[in-house]
MIDOSE-1310 file (N, C-alpha, C; in nm, 2 decimals, decimal comma, always signed):
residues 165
xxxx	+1,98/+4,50/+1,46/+1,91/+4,51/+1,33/+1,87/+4,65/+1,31; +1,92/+4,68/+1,17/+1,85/+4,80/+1,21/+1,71/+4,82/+1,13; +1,64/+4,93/+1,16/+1,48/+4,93/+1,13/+1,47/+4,88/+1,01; +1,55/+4,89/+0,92/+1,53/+4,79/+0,76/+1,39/+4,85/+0,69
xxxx	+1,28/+4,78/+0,66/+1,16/+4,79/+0,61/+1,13/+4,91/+0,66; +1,15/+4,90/+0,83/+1,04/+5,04/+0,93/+1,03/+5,17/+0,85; +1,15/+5,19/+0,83/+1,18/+5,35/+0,81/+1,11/+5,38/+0,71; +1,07/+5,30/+0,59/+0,98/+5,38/+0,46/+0,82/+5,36/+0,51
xxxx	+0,77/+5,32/+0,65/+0,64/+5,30/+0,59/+0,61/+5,44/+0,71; +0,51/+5,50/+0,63/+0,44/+5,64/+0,68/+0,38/+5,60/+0,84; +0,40/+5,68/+0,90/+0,37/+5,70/+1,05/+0,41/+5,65/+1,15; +0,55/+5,55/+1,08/+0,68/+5,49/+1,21/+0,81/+5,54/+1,13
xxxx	+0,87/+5,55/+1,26/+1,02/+5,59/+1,21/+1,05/+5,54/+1,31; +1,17/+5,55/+1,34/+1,33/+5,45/+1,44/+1,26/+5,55/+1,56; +1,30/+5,55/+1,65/+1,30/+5,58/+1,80/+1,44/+5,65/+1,83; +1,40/+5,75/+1,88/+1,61/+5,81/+1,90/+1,61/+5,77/+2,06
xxxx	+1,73/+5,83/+2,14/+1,72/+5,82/+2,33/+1,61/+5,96/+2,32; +1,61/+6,05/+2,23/+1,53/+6,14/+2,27/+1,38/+6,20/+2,26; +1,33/+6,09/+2,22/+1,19/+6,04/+2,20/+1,15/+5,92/+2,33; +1,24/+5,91/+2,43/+1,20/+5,79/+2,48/+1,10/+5,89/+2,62
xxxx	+1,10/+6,00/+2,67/+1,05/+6,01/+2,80/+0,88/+6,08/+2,74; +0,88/+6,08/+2,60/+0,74/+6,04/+2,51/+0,68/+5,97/+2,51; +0,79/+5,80/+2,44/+0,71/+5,71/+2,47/+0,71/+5,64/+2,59; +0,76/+5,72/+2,70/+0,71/+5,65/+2,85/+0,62/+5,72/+2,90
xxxx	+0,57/+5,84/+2,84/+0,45/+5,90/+2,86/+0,36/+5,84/+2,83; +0,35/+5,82/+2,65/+0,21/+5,70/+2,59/+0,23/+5,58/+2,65; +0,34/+5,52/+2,72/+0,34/+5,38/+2,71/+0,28/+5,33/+2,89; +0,30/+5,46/+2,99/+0,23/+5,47/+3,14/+0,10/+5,46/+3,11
xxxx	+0,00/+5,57/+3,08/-0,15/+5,51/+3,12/-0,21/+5,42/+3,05; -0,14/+5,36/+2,92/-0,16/+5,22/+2,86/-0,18/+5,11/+3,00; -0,06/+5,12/+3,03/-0,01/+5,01/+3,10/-0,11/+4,98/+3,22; -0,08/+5,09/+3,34/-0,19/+5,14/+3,46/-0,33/+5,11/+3,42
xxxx	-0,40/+5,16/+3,28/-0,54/+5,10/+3,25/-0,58/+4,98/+3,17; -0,47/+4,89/+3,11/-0,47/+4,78/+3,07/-0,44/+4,64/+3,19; -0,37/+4,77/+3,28/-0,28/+4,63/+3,37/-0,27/+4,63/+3,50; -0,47/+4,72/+3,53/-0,47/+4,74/+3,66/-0,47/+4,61/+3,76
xxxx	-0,51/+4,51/+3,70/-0,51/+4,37/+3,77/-0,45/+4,30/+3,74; -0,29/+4,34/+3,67/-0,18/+4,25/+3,67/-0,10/+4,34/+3,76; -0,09/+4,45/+3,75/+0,02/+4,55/+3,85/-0,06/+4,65/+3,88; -0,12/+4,59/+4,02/-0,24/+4,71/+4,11/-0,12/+4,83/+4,18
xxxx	-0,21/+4,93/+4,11/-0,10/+5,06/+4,15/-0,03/+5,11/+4,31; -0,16/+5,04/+4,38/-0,10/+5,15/+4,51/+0,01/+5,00/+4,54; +0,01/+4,93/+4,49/+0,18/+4,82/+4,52/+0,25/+4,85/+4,43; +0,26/+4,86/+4,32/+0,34/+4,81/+4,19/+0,32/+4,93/+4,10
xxxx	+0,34/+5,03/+4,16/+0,32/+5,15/+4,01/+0,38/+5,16/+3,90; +0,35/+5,23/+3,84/+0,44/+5,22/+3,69/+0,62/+5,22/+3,69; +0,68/+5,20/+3,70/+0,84/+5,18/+3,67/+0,89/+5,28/+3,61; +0,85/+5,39/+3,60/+0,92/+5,53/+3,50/+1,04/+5,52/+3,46
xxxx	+1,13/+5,54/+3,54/+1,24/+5,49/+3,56/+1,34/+5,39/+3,52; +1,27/+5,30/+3,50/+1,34/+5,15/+3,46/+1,28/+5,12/+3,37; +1,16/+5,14/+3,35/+1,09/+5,13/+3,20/+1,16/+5,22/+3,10; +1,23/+5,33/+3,07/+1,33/+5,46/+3,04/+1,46/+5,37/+3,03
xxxx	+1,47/+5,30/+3,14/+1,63/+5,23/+3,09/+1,62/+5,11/+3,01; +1,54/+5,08/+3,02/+1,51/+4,92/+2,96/+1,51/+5,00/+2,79; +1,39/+5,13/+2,76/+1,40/+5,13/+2,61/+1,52/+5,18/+2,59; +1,62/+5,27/+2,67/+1,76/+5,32/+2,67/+1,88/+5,26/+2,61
xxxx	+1,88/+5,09/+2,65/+1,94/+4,94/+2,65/+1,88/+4,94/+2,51; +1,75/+4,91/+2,49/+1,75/+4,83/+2,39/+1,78/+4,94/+2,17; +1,82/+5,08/+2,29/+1,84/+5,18/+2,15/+1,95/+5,13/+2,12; +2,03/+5,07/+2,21/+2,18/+5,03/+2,24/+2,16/+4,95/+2,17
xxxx	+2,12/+4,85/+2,14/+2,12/+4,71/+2,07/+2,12/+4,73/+1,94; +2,17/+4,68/+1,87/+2,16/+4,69/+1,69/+2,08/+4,56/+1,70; +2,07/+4,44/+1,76/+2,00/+4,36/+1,71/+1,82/+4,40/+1,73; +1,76/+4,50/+1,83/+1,64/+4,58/+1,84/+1,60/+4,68/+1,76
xxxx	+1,49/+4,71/+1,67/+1,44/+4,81/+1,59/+1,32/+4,84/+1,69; +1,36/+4,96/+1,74/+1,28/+5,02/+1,84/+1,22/+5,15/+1,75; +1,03/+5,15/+1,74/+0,98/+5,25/+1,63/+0,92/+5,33/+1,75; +0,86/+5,47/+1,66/+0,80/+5,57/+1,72/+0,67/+5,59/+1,67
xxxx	+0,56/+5,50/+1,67/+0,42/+5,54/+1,61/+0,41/+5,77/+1,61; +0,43/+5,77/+1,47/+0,34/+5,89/+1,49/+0,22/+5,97/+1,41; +0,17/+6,06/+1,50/+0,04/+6,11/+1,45/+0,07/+6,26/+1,43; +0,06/+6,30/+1,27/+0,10/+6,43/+1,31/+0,24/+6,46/+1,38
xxxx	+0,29/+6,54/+1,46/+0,41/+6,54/+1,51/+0,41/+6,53/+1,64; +0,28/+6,43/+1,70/+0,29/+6,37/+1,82/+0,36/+6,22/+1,81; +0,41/+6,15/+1,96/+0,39/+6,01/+1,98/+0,31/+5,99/+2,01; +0,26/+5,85/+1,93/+0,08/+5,81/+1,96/+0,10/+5,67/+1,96
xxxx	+0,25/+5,61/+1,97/+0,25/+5,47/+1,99/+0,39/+5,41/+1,96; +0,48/+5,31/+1,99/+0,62/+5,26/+2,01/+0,60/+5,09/+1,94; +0,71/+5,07/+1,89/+0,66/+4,92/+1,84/+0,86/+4,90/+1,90; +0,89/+4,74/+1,96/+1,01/+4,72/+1,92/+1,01/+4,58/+1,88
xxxx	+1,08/+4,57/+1,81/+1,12/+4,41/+1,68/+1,23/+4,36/+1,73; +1,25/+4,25/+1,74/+1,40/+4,15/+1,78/+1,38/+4,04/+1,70; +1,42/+4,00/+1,55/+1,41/+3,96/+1,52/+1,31/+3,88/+1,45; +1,25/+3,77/+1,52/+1,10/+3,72/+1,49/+1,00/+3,76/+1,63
xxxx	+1,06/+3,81/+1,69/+0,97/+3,90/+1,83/+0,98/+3,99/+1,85; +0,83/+4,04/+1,83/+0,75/+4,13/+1,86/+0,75/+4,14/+2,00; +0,86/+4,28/+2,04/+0,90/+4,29/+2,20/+0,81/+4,38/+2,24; +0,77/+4,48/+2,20/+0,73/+4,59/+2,24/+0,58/+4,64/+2,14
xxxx	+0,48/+4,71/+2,22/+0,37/+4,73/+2,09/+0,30/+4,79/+2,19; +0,26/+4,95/+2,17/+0,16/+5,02/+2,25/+0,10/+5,11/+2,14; -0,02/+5,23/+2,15/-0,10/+5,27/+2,12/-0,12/+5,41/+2,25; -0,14/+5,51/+2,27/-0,19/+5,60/+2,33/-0,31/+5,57/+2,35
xxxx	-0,37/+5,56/+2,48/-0,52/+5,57/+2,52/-0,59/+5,64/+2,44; -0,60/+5,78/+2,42/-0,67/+5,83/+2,33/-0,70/+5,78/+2,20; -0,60/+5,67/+2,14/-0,62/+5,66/+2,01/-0,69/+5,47/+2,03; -0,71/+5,45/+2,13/-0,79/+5,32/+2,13/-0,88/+5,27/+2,11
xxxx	-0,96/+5,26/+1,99/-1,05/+5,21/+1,95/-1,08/+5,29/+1,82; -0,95/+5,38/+1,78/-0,98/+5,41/+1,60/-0,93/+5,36/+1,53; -0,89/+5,20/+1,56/-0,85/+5,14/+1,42/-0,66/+5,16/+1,38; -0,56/+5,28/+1,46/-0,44/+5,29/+1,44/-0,39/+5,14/+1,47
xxxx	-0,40/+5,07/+1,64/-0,36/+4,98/+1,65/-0,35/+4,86/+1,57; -0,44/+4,86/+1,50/-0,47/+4,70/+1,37/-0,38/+4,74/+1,25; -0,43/+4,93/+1,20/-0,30/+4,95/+1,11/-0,13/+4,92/+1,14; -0,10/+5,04/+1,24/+0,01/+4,98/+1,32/+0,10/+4,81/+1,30
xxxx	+0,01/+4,74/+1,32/-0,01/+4,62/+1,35/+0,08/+4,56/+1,26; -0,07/+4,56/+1,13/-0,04/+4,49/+0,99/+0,11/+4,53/+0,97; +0,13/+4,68/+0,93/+0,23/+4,73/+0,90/+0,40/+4,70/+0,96; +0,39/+4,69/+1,10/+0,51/+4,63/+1,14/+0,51/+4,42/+1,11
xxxx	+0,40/+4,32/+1,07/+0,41/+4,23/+1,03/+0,44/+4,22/+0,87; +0,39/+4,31/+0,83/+0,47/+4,36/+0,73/+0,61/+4,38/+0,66; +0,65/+4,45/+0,78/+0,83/+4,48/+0,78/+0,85/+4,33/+0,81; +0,83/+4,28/+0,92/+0,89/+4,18/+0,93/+0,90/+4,06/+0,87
xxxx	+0,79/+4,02/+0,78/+0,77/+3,96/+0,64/+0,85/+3,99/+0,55; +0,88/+4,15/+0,52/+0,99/+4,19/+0,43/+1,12/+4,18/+0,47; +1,13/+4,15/+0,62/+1,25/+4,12/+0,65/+1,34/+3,97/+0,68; +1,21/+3,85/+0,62/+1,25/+3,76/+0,61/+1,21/+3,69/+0,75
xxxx	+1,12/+3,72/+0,80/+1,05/+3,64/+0,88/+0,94/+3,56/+0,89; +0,95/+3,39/+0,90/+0,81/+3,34/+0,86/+0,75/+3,33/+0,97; +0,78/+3,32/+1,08/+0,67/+3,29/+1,22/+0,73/+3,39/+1,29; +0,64/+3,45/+1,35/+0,66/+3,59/+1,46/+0,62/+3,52/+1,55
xxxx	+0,67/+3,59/+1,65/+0,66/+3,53/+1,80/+0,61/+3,68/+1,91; +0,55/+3,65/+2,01/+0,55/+3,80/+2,15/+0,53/+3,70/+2,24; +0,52/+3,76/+2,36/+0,50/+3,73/+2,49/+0,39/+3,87/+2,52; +0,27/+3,81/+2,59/+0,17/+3,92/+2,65/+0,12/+3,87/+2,81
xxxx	+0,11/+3,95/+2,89/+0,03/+3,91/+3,00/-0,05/+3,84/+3,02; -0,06/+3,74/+3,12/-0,16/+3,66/+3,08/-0,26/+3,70/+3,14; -0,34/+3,82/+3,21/-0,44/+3,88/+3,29/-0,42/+3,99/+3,18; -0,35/+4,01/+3,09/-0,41/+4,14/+3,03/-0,52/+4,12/+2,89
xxxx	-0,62/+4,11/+2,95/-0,76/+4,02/+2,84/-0,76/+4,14/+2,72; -0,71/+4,22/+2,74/-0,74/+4,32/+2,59/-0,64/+4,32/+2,50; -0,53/+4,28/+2,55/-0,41/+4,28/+2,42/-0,41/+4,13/+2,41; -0,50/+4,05/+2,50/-0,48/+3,92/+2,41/-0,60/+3,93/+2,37
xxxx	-0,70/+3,96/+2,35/-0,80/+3,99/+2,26/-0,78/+4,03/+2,12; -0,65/+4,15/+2,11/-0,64/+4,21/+2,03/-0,55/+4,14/+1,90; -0,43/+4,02/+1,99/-0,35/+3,97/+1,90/-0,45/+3,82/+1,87; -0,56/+3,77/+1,94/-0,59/+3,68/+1,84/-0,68/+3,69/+1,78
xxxx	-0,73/+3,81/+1,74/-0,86/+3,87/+1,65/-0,77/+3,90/+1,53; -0,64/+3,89/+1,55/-0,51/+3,92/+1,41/-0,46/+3,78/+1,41; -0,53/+3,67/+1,42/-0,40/+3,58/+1,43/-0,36/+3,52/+1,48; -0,29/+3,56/+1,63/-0,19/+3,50/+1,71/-0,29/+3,37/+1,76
xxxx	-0,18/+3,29/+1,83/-0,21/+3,17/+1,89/-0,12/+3,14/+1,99; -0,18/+3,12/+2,12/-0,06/+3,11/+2,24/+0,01/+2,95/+2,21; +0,13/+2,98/+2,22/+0,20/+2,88/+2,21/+0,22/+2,78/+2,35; +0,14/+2,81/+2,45/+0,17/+2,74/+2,54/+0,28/+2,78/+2,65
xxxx	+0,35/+2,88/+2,60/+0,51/+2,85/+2,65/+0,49/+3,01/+2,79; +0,56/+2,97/+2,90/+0,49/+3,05/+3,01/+0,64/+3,14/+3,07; +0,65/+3,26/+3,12/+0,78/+3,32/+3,18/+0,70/+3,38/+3,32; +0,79/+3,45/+3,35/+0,78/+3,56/+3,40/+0,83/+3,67/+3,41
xxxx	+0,78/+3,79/+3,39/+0,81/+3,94/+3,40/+0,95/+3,93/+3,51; +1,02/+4,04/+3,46/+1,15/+4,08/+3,55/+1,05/+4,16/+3,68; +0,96/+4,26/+3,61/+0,92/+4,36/+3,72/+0,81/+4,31/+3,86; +0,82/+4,37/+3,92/+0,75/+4,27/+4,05/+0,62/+4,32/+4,02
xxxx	+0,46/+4,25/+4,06/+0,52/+4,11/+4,14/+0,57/+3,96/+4,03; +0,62/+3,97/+3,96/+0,66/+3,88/+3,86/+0,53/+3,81/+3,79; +0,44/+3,87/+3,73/+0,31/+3,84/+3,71/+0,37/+3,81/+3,56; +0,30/+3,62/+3,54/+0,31/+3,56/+3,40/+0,27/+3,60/+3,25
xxxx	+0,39/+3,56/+3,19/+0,38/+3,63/+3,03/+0,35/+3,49/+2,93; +0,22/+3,47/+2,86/+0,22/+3,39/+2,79/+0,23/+3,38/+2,65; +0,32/+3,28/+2,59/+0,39/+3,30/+2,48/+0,29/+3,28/+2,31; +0,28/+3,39/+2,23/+0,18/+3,38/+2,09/+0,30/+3,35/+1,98
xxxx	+0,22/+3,32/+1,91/+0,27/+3,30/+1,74/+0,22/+3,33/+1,62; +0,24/+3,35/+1,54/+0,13/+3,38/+1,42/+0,25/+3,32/+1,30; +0,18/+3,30/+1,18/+0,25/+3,24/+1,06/+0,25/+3,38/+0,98; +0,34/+3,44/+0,94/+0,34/+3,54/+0,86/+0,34/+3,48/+0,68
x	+0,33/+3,37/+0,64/+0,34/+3,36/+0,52/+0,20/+3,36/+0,45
């Protein structure tokens, strides 16, 4: 897919390979301070590495619209879209608690509304209490439905929904 809607709204644009060791900069101390008790660091540190190939893969995909939140001519945050799931959605620490993330938010439910989506879907950690905090103060509602993470220690992803119409 490609970004469709993304590209005209102000402060996201597509993601290149050469914006990705950016957004593995914002998207590490997210992670580490959101997900210290889903992946305790001195076991399971951040994935640099493989987190880098994974967004590498998914630039590859036409069916993924991988964005670049920006502020000014920094990255301050990554969204990626697969269709009616919402794969991907971070925020830079520094910008956590001014309100970008809910804009952010709207705005990619948005695209995806304009792109002919009536129920959005994500998967979030189930130990990570702040981004499920954050998707059902917008909405979402766990659908019940349970996986697990590829990255070890395979810590559970629980499945949301929201009705976009």
């Amino acid at each position: 897919m490609d970004a469709g809607p993304f590209v005209v709204v102000h402060g996201l644009r597509p993601m290149t390979a050469v914006d990705v060791p950016a957004v593995v900069a914002v998207q590490e101390p997210g992670a580490v301070r959101a997900l210290a008790d889903v992946f305790p660091q001195d076991e399971h540190p951040f994935p640099r590495e493989d987190v880098a190939g994974r967004w590498l893969q998914e630039l590859a995909d036409p069916a993924v619209a991988s964005l670049v939140v920006e502020r000014g001519a920094t990255v301050a945050g990554f969204v990626a879209v697969r269709g009616d799931e919402l794969l991907h959605f971070g925020i830079a620490v520094e910008h956590w608690g001014s309100g970008l993330a809910g804009v952010v938010h709207d705005m990619v439910l948005d695209g995806m509304r304009d792109a002919g989506v009536a129920r959005a879907r994500l998967r979030v950690f189930t130990g990570n209490g702040r981004a499920r905090r954050f998707y059902e103060r917008r909405g979402w509602r766990p659908t019940g439905e349970r996986a697990r993470s590829t990255f070890p220690p395979r810590p559970e992803l629980l499945g949301y929904e929201r009705d976009l119409q």
